[in-house]
C-alpha positions in Angstrom: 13.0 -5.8 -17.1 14.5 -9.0 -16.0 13.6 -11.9 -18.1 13.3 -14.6 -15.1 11.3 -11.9 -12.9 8.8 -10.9 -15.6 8.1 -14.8 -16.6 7.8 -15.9 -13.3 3.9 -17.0 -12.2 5.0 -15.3 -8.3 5.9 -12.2 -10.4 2.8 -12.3 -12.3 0.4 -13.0 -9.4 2.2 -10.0 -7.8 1.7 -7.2 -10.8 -2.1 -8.3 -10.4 -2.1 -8.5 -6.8 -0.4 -4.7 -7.0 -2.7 -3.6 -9.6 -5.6 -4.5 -7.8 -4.5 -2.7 -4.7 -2.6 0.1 -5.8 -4.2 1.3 -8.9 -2.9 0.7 -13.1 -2.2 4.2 -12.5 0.7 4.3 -9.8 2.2 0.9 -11.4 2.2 2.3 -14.5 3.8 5.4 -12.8 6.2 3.1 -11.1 7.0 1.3 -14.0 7.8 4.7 -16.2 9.7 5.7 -13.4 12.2 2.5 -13.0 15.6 2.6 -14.3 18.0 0.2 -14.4 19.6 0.9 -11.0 16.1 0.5 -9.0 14.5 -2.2 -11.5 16.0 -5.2 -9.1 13.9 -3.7 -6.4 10.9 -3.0 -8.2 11.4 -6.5 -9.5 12.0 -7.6 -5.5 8.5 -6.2 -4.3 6.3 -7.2 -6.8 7.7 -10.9 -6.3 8.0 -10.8 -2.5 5.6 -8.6 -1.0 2.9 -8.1 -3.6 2.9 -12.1 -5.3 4.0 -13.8 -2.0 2.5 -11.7 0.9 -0.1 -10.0 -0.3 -1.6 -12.6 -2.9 -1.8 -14.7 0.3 -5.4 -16.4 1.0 -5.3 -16.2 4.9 -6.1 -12.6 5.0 -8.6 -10.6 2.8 -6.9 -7.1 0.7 -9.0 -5.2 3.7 -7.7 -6.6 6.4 -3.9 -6.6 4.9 -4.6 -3.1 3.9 -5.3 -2.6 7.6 -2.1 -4.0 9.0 -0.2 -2.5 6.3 -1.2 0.4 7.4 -0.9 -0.1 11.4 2.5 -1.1 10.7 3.9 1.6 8.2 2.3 4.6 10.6 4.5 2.7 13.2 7.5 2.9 11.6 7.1 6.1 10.5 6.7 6.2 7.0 4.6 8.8 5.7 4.8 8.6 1.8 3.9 5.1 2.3 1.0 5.7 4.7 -0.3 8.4 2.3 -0.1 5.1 -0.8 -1.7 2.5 1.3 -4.7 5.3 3.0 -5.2 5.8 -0.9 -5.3 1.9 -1.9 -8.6 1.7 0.7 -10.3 2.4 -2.6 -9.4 -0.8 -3.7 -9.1 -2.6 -0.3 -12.4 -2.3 0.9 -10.6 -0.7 4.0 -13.3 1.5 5.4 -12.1 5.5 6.9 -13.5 3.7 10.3 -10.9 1.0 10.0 -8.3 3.6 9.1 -9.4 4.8 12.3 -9.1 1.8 14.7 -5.9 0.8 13.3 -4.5 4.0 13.7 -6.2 4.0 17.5 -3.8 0.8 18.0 -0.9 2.6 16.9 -1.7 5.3 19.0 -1.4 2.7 22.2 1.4 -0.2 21.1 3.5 2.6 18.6 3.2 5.9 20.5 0.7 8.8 20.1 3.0 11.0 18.3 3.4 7.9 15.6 -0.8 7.7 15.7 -0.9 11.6 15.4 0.9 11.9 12.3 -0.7 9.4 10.8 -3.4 10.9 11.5 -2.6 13.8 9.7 -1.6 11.9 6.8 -4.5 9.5 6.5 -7.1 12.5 6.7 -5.4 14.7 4.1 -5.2 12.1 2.0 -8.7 11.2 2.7 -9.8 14.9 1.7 -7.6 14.2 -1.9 -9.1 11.6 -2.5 -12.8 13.4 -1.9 -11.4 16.0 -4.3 -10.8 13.8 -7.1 -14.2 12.5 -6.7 -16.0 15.7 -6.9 -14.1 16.6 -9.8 
């Protein structure tokens, strides 16, 4: 890992920030998984979205989870809807505000976008009740 990125305190405030929402779990994962062609990136995300946007005050991990996931059914992408319906565990993002913000996609995204999500968001809903029963 990058020297500068790894002692920066944005960097730092960003693992924790993306630790606390995604899981030790899928960082770790993540981290295993880098190599040194994607290692700027993962460098890139942690800094920028997870130490800069999400590790903002103005809006709680529940409501960001909520946009986050508003905005990623809207564009589309499912692998990331699946990650963020998953983080609600450590949000505090409720299955009813899964729900609502998918009901606004359905409306300002498209009901095909809203539908999929949908789709996503409750299979990975029933995973997740899986894991639990286990």
């Amino acid at each position: 890992m990058n020297e500068t990125a790894s002692s920066s305190e944005r960097y730092r405030q960003g693992m924790a920030t993306r630790r606390a929402v995604l899981g030790d779990a899928h960082v770790d994962r993540a981290a295993a998984a880098a190599t040194e062609f994607d290692q700027p990136f993962q460098e890139l995300i942690t800094e920028a979205a997870w130490g800069h946007v999400w590790s903002r005050p103005a809006l709680s991990k529940r409501e960001r989870s909520i946009v986050t996931i508003a905005l990623l059914a809207a564009l589309g992408q499912d692998d990331e809807v699946a990650m963020h319906v998953r983080a609600t565990a450590n949000t505090g993002a409720t299955r009813e505000d899964v729900c609502e913000a998918l009901l606004h996609v359905a409306i300002y995204a498209g009901v095909p976008a809203a539908n999929h999500a949908i789709k996503i968001a409750k299979q990975t809903f029933a995973q997740m009740d899986a894991e639990k029963a286990v």
